[in-house]
N, C-alpha and C positions, 0 to 999 in steps of 0.2 A: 480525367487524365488518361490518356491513351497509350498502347503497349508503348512507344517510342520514348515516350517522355519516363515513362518507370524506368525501362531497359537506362536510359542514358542516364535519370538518377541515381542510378545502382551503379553502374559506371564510376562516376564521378563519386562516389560515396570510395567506393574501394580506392580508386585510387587514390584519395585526399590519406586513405586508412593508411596505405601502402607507406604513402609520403610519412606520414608521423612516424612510423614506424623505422623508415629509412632513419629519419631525423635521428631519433632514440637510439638506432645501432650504430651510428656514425659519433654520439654524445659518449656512448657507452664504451671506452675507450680508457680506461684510466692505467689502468695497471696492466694492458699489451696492445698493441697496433689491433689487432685480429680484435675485432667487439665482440666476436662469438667462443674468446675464451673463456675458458669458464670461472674465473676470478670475473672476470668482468661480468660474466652475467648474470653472479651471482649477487657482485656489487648493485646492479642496477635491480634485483627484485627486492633487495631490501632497502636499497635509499633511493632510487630512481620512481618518481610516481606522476603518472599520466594525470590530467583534470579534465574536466569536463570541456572544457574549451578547447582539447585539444595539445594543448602545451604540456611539457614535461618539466618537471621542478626536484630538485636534489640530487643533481650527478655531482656536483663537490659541496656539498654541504657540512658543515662542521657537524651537525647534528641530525642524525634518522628524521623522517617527518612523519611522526608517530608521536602520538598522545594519549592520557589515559583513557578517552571514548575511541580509540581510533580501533575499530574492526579488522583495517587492513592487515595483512598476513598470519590472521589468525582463524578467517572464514575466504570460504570462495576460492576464485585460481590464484590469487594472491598468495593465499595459505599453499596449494597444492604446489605451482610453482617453485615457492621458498623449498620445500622438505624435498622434492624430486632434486633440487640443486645442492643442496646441503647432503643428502643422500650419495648423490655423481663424485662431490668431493671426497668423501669419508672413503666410498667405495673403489675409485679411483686414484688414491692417494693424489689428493691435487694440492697437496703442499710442496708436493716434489715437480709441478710443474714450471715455480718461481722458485729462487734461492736470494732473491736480493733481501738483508734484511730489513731493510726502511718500506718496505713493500708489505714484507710480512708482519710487520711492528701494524702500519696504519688500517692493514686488512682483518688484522685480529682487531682491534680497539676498537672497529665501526663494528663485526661482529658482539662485542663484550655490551656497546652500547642499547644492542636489539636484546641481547638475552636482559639486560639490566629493566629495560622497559616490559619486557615479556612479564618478568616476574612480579614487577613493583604493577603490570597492570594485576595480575593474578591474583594480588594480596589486596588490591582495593572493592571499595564497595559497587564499581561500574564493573568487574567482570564478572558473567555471569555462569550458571551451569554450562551453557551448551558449549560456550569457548575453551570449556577446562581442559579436555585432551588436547585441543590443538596447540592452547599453550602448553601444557606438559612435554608435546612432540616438538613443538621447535625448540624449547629451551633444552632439552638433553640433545638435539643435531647441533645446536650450535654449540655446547659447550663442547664436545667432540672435536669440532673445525676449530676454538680455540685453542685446544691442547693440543692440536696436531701442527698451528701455526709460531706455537712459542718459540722464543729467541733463550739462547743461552743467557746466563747474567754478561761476559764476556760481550756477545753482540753487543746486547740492550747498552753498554756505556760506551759501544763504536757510535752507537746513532749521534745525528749530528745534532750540533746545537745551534740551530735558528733561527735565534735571538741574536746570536755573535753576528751570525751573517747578514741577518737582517739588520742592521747597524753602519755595515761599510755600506748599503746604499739608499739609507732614509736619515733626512736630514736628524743629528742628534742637537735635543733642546728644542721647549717653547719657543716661538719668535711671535714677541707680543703686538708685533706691528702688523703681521700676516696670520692672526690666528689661525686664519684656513686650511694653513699647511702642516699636514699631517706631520708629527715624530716622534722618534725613540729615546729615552734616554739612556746615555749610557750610564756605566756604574750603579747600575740598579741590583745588582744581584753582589755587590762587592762588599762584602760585610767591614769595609774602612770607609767605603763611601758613602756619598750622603743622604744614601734613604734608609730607613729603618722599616726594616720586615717586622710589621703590627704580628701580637701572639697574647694570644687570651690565655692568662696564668693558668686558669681553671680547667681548660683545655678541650674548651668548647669551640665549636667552627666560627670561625670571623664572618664567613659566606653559604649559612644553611642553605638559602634558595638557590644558592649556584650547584651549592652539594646534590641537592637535588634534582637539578636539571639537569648535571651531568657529573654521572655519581664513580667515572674508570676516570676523572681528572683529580689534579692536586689543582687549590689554588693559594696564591700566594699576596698578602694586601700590604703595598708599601705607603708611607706617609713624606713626605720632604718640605720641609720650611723652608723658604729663600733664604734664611742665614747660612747656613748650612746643616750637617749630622749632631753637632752639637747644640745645637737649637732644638734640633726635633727632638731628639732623645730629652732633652731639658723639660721639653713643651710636654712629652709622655708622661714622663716621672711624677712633674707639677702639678699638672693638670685634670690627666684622666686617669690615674692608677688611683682607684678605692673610689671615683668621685660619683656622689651620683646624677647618672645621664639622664632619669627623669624621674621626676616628682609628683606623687598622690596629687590628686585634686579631689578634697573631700564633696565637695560640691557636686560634681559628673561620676565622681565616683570613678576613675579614668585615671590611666597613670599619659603624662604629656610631659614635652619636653621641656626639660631643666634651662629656665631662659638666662641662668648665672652663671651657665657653663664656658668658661674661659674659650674665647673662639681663638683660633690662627688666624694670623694673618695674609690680607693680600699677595698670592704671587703664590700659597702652598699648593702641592699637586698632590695628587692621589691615584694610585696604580694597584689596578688588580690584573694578576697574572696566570692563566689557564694553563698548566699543562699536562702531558700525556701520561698513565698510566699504563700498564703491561704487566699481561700474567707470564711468568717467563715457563721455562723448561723443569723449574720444580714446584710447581704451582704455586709460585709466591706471587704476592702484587710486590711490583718496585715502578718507583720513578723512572722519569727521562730528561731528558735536556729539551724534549719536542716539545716548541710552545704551540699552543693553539689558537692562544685568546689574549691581547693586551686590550685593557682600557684605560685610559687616561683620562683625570678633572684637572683643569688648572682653575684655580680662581683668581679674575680677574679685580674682584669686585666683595669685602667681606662685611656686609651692612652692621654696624654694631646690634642693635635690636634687631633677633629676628620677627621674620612674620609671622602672623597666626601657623602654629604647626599644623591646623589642618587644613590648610591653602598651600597651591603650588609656590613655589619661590618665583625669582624673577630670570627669565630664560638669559640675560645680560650680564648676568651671573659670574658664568660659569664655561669653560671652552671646554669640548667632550673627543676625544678620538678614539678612535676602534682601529685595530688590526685583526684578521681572522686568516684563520691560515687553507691556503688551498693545498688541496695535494696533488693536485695537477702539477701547480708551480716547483711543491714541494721535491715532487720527482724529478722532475726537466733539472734538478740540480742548485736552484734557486733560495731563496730562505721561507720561500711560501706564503710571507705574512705578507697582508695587502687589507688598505682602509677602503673603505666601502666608497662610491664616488656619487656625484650627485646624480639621482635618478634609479639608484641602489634601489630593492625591494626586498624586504623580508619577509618570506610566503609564510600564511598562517592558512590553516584550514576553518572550517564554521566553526568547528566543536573547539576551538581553543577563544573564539570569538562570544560564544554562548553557546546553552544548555544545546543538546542534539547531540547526534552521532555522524561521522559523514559516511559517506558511501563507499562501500566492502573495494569495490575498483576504480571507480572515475570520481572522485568528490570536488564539488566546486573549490572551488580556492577564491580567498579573499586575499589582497596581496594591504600592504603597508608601510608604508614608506620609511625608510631609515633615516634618510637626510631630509631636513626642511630648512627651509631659509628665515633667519632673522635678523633683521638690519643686514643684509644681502652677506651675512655671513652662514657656512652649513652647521647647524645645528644634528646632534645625534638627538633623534626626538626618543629611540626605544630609552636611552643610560636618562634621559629628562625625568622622565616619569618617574623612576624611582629616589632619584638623586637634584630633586629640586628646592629642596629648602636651600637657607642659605648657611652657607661656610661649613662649621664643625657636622650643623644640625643634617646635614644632606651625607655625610661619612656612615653608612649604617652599619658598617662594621664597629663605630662607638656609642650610638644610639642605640643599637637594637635592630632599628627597622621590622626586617623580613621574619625576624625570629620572637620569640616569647619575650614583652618586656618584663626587663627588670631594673629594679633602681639603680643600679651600679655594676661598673665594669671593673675590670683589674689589666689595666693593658702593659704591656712591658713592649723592649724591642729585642728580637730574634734573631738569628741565625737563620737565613733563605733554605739552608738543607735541614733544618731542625723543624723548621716551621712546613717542610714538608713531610719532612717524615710521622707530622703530627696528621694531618690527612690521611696520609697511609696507611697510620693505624687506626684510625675509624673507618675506613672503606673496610678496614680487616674483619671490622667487629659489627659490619652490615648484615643482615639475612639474605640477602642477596649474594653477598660473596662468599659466605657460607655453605648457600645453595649450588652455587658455580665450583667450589671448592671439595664439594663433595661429588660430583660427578665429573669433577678433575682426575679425582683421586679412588676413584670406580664405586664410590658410596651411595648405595641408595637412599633419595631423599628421603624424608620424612613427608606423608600426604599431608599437603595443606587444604 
């Protein structure tokens, strides 16, 4: 190769660099025109991540892309980065550069999110010595930037509510003839209407793995029978309070599911609902009206025999829609929520795929597809995977699923602000929020 051709590959190298980088500061824009404020560039080094390819992934993302092998921001300039900017704000007071509080509500919550992950990687068996200070160091800059960004209890119940608004412009109700079209329903949150907010007597979480994947949310699981609220609440009482949801098998030695368990009928939906958490101005967690996360199952289809519980169910099932909330949309004044569209991708990195680590700054990315097509309608294939058996047995808020089985549940129906306040107090009684709560409140932790 001769000097020409290097010079001009080096050329064209920087510039291609330039270009991404243009991309990235022009993306990086959420919360001020100017991408070089410092809200925003703070945003972009903790959810904003380059891959190797080139492309940039998580400028509105509901969730950091950080996992428990995930290295980034805790070695390398990823790490240096983060504390230089987390440092600028503490030392610059940059909570007084924004005053809007819907701004400072979703800027704290994605913060709350990193320190939550910081910690929970800290306490597993994948972090190791050398990472200990630097998670030590970001988890006390961030908690700082959270107590500097708290809202009054007063704000925290101006934020808007979402849901409401998300409803004047997505069609409300199933339409069995068009399943493809996304919708809301309404009266979901109306303690006389006809969905009954699901509440485990015992007062145990309906959604551990949601809890765990995103541990600064309430979530809320509703049920509805095509008769109406008096149907479901009937169908509760009847059916699955004390009943048991699955039965020994002396044989496997395996507890499996209760194939005598009275299913719902055709036409029942099922609704789980994400939303926002906030440390306010006296270190408390309280709720919000901010949704995050709707999921919907309508069944269309309730086989009387199910199928072997350890086989998928039948994708024809079952019709699944998602809403996730941007905050892009969310700011522009909009309700934020919006269903993924066909061609949608859910970025996953290697190490959430299998065993390994990925890489400290550029990691490959493996992307995944959210929507597929069956009998040319869009299927949600991620809500498939979990929720594929058929009828009651795919509900694992009554099974079990994700969590420890056990023979019998005790379900009742709730009150929506009851049933959150039940979240709230187990986020309370986390190590994590303990953690966060002591270096709210100028406490030195305890070394772990």
């Amino acid at each position: 190769m001769n000097r020409s051709s290097i010079v001009k590959g080096l050329f064209l190298l920087l510039l291609l660099q330039a270009t991404a980088d243009a991309s990235e500061k022009r993306e990086s824009t959420l919360y001020n025109a100017d991408s070089q404020h410092l809200w925003n560039r703070l945003h972009a080094a903790l959810f904003v991540r380059p891959a190797a390819d080139g492309k940039v992934y998580g400028y509105d993302r509901l969730d950091p892309m950080l996992w428990i092998r995930t290295t980034y921001l805790v070695s390398g300039p990823s790490h240096t980065d983060a504390v230089e900017l987390l440092d600028q704000f503490i030392d610059q007071r940059g909570e007084q550069l924004i005053d809007d509080p819907l701004k400072r509500a979703l800027l704290q919550n994605q913060l709350w999110s990193v320190f939550d992950w910081v910690v929970f990687r800290h306490r597993s068996n994948w972090s190791i010595t050398q990472y200990h200070n630097a998670e030590r160091t970001l988890r006390t800059k961030l908690a700082a930037v959270i107590r500097r960004l708290a809202l009054t209890p007063r704000e925290i119940r101006s934020l808007p509510n979402n849901y409401s608004t998300a409803l004047k412009a997505i069609p409300n109700g199933h339409d069995a003839e068009h399943p493809e079209q996304h919708f809301l329903p309404p009266g979901l949150f109306d303690e006389a209407g006809p969905w009954a907010c699901l509440n485990d007597n015992r007062g145990d979480s309906l959604t551990p793995f949601h809890d765990r994947q995103a541990s600064r949310s309430t979530f809320l699981v509703f049920l509805k029978l095509p008769a109406g609220r008096d149907a479901t609440i009937k169908f509760l009482n009847q059916n699955l309070s004390g009943r048991a949801t699955q039965v020994y098998e002396k044989e496997s030695n395996t507890w499996t599911l209760n194939r005598d368990l009275p299913q719902f009928p055709a036409g029942t939906q099922v609704a789980l609902v994400r939303q926002m958490m906030l440390v306010d101005s006296k270190a408390n967690i309280v709720g919000t009206n901010l949704t995050e996360r709707v999921e919907l199952r309508v069944y269309r289809d309730v086989p009387a025999d199910p199928v072997d519980p350890h086989i998928s169910g039948v994708l024809g099932e079952q019709d699944f829609y998602m809403f996730n909330l941007s905050r892009r949309s969310l700011l522009e004044g909009k309700a934020g929520l919006h269903p993924p569209k066909p061609g949608d991708i859910e970025v996953t990195f290697p190490e959430e795929l299998k065993a390994g680590t990925d890489s400290p700054e550029a990691p490959n990315v493996a992307s995944e597809r959210v929507l597929d097509t069956f009998d040319e309608k869009p299927r949600l294939i991620s809500c498939h995977t979990c929720h594929s058996l058929p009828g009651i047995h795919s509900v694992k808020s009554i099974v079990g699923g994700q969590r420890t089985m056990r023979p019998s549940y005790s379900l009742s129906e709730n009150k929506p602000k009851w049933e959150k306040n039940g979240s709230l107090g187990r986020k309370r009684s986390s190590y994590e929020w303990g953690l966060l709560q002591g270096l709210l409140e100028g406490r030195s932790p305890k070394p772990h």
